[in-house]
C-alpha positions as CSV (number, residue, x, y, z in Angstrom):
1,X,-21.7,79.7,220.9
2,X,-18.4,80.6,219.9
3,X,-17.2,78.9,216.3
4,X,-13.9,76.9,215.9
5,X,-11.8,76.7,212.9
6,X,-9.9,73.8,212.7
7,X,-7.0,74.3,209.8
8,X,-6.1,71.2,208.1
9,X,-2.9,72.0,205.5
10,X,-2.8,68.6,203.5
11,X,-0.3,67.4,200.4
12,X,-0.7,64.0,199.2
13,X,-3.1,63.0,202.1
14,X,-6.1,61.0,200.7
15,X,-5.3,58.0,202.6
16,X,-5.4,60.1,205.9
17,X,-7.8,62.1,205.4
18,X,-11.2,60.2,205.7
19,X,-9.6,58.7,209.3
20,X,-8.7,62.5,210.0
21,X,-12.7,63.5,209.4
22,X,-14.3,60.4,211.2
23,X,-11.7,61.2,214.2
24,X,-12.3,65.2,214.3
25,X,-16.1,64.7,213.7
26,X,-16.3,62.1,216.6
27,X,-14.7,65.2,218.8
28,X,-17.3,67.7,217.6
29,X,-19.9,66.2,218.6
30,X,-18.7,65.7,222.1
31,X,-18.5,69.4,222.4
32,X,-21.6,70.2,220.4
33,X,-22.6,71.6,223.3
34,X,-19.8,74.5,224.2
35,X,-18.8,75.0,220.6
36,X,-19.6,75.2,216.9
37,X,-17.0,73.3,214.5
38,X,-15.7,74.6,210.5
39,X,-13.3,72.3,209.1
40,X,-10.9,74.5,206.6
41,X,-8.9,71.9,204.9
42,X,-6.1,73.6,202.7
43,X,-5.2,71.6,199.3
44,X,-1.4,72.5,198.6
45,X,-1.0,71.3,194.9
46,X,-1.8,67.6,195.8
47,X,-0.8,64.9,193.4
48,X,-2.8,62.5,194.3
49,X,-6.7,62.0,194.9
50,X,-6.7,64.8,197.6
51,X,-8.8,67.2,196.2
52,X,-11.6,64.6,195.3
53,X,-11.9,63.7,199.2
54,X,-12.1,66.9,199.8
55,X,-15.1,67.4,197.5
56,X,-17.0,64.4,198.7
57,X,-16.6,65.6,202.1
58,X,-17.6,69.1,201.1
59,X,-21.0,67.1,199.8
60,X,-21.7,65.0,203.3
61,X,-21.1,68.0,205.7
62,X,-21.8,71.7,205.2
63,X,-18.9,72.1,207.8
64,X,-16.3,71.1,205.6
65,X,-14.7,73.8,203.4
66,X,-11.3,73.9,201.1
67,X,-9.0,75.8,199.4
68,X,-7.3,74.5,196.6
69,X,-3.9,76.0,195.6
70,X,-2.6,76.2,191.8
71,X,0.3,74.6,193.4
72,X,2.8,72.9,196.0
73,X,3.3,76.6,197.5
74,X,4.4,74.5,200.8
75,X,2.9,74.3,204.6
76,X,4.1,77.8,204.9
77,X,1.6,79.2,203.0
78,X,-1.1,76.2,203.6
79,X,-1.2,77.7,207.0
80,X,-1.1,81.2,206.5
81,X,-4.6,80.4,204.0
82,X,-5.9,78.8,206.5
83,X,-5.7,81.7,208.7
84,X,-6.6,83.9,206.3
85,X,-9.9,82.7,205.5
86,X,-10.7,80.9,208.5
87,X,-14.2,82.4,210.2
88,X,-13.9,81.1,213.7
89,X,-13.1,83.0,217.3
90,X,-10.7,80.4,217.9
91,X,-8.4,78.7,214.9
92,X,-6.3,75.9,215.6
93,X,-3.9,74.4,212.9
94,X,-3.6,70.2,212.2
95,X,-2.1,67.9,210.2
96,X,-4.1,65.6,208.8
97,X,-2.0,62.4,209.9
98,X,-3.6,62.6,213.5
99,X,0.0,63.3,215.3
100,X,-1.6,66.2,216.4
101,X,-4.5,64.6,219.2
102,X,-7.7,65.9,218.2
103,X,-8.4,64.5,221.5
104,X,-6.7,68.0,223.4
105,X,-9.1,69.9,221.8
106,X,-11.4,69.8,224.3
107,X,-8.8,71.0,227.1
108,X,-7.7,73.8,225.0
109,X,-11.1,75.3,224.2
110,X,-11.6,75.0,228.0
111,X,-8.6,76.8,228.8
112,X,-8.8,79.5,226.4
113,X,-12.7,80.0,227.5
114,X,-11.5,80.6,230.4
115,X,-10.0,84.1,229.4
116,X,-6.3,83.4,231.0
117,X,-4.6,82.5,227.8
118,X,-4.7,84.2,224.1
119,X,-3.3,80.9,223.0
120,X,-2.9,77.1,223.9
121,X,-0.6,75.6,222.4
122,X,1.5,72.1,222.1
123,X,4.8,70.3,222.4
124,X,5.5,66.9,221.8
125,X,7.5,65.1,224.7
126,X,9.3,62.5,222.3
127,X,10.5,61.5,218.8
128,X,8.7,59.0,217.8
129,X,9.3,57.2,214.3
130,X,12.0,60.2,214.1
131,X,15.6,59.1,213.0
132,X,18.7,59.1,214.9
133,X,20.1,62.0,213.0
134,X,16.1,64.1,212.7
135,X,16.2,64.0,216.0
136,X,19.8,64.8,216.9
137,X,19.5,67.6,214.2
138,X,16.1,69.0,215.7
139,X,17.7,69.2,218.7
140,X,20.5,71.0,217.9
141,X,18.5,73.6,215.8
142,X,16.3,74.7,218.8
143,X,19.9,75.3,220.9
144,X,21.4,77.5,217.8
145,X,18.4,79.5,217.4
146,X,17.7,80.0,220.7
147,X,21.2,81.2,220.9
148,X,21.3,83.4,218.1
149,X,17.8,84.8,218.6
150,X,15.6,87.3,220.2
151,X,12.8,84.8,219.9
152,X,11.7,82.2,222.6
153,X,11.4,78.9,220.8
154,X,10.0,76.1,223.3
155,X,11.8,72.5,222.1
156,X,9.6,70.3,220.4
157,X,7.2,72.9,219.7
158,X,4.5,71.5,217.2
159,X,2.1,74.1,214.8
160,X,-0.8,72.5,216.6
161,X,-2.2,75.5,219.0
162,X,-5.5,76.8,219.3
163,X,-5.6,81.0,219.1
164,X,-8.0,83.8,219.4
165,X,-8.9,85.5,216.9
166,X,-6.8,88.5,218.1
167,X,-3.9,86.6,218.0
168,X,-4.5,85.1,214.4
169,X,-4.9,88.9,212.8
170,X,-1.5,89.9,214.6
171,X,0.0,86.5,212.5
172,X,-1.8,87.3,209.4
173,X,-1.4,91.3,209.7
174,X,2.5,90.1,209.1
175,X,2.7,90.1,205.6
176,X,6.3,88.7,204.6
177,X,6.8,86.6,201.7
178,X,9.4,84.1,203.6
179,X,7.3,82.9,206.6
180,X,8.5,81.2,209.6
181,X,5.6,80.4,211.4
182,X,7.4,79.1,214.7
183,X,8.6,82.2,214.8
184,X,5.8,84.1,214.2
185,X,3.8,82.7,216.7
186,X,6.8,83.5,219.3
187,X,7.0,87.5,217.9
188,X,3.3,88.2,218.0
189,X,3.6,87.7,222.3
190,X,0.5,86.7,223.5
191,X,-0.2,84.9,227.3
192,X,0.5,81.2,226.0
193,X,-0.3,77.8,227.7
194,X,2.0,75.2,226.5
195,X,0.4,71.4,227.1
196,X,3.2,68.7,226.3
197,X,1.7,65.0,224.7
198,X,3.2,62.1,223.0
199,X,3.4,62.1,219.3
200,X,2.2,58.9,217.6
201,X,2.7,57.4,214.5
202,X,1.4,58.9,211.1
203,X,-2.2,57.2,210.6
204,X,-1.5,56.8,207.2
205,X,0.9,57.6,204.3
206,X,4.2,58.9,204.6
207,X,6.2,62.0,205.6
208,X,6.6,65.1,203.6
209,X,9.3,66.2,205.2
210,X,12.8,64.6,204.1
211,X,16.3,65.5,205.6
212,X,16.8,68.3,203.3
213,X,13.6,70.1,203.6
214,X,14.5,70.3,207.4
215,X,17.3,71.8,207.0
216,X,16.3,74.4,204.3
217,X,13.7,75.0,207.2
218,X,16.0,75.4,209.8
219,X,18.1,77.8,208.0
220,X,14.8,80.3,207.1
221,X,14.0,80.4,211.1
222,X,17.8,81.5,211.8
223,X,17.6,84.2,209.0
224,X,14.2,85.6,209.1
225,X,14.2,86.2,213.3
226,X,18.8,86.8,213.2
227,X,21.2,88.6,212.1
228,X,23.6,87.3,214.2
229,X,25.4,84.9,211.0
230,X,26.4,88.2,209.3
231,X,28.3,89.6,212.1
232,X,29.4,86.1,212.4
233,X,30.8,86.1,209.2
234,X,32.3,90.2,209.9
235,X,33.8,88.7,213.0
236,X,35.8,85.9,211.3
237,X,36.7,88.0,208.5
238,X,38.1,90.4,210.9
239,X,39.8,87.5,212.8
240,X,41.7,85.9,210.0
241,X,42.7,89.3,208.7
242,X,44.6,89.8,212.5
243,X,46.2,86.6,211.8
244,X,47.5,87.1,208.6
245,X,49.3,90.7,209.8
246,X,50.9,88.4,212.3
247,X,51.9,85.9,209.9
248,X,53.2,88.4,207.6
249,X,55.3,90.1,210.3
250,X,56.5,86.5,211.3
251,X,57.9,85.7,208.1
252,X,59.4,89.0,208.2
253,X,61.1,88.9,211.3
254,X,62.5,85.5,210.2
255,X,64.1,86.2,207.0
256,X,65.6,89.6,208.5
257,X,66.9,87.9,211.3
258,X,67.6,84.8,211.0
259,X,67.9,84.5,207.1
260,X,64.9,82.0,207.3
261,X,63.7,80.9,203.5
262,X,59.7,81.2,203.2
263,X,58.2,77.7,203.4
264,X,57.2,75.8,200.3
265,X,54.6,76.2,198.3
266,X,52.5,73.3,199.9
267,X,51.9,74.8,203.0
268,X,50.9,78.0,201.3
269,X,48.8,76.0,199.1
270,X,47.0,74.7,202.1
271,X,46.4,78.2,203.7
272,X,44.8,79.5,200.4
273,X,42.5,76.5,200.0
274,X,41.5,77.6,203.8
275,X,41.1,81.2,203.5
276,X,39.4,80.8,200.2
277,X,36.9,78.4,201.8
278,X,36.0,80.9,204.7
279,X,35.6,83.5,202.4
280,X,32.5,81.6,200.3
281,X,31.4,80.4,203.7
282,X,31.0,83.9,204.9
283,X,29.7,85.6,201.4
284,X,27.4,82.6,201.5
285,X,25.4,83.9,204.8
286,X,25.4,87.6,203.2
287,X,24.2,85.8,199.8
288,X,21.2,83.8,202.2
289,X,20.1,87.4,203.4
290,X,20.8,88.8,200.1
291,X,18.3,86.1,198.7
292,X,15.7,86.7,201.0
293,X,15.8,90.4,200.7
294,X,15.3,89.6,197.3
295,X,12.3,87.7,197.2
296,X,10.3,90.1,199.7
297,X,11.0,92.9,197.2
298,X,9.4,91.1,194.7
299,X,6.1,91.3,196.3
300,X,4.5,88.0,195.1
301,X,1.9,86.5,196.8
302,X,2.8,83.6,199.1
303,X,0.5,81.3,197.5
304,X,-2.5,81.2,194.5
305,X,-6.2,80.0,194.7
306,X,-7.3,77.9,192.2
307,X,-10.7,76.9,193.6
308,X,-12.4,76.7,196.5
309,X,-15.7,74.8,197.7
310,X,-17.8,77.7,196.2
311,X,-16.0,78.9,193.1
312,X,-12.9,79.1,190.9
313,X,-10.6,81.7,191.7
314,X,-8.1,83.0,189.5
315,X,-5.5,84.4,192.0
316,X,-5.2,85.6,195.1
């Protein structure tokens, strides 16, 4: 029978995480008979009692494994462990709050089994416990991107997807340090099934994920998948440079002819307060990519071991 890795990334989540186990273990055995189960739960520098549920788990079901990072490295890198080590033919990423249905599972298997699809993967069909402005600004983000890249992003696309293990060495073979894993799962191609569902409530605990976060989010998909903002930023720095030789020749024109004083120094005040803000506007998308560049140069790895459920690991 064919194994199944099911990646759990987890920060702060030992409230959710014994419901998460009875929930995923109740699924596993219903499909004892089609597949074999590994539970890879991934320990991103939680403050809380995380780790210990882990270990107690790790004790109760030789199933259960985890990777415990040094620190918060972010979900980023949570999921790119988790496909790293994960030993299944098919790996499928959760969250541990059960807004991901473990409850698809057994549709997804069936459809990837049946040799159609490299991939199955999810989208939720509502907002739920979202805010007025997360979801207007979620919304928004999938028609800008869309827009501005070469990259098909499906609206309410959730990391929940089950893979084969072709597609999850294409991810991992993609070694860049500023990971956009939306993305990443769009550029790799792959035949994909996409199986919509209604998100639910977290089980337990609280979000991760505050306005800000989103938005520093956001802006890593646009960058690491477009380039349009720089020629963005070329093409309004090429547009306010046409307006000012019209200006210019307008004052011009008006003192020659028509003896016309220049305005006050208000007005001009105004324009250089204008100009001076598109200008750090526009060095601030080259400054973004700039940034980036950067960072990839440095070659650090994207995240740091510091034990697993065999050893300690000094790096990784």
């Amino acid at each position: 029978m064919k194994k199944v890795s099911i990646v759990v990334p987890c920060y702060n989540e030992e409230e959710s995480l014994p419901i998460f186990y009875e929930t995923i273990v109740k699924i596993a055995k219903e499909l004892k008979d089609k597949v074999v189960f590994e539970f890879l739960f991934i320990d991103d520098g939680s403050k809380d009692k995380t780790l210990s549920v882990l270990k107690d788990l790790v004790k109760q079901d030789k199933r259960v494994r985890y990777i415990s990072f040094s620190r918060n490295f972010g979900k980023e890198a949570a999921m790119l462990a988790g496909l790293e080590h994960a030993k299944g033919d098919y790996v499928t990423i959760m969250d541990a709050d059960l807004q991901d249905p473990p409850s698809l599972l057994a549709e997804m298997i069936e459809l990837l089994e049946s040799g159609e699809y490299d991939c199955v993967a999810t989208k939720s069909t509502n907002r739920k416990g979202y805010s007025f402005l997360r979801k207007t600004f979620t919304k928004w983000f999938y028609r800008i991107i869309s827009k501005l890249s070469n990259i098909e992003l499906v609206p309410g696309a959730r990391d929940f997807r089950l893979m084969t293990r072709q597609m999850v060495d294409a991810i991992i073979s993609m070694k860049e340090y500023n990971r956009y894993s939306k993305g990443l799962f769009s550029f790799v191609g792959f035949k994909t099934k996409w199986i919509d569902f209604q998100i639910e409530e977290r089980v337990a605990g609280t979000t991760k994920w505050n306005f800000w976060k989103l938005f520093s989010y956001a802006v890593e998909g646009i960058v690491a998948f477009s380039t349009t903002p720089l020629v963005f930023a070329a093409l309004v720095g090429l547009i306010f440079c046409l307006i000012s030789f019209i200006l210019i020749i307008v004052i011009i024109a008006k003192t020659i002819i028509w003896g016309d004083p220049v305005g006050g120094w208000p007005s001009m005040a105004c324009i250089m307060f204008f100009v001076g803000g598109i200008q750090l506007f526009c060095t601030g998308i080259i400054g973004e990519y700039l940034a980036k560049t950067y960072l990839e140069t440095k070659k650090r790895p994207v995240y740091i071991i510091r034990e697993t459920e065999n050893k300690k690991e000094d790096h990784e």
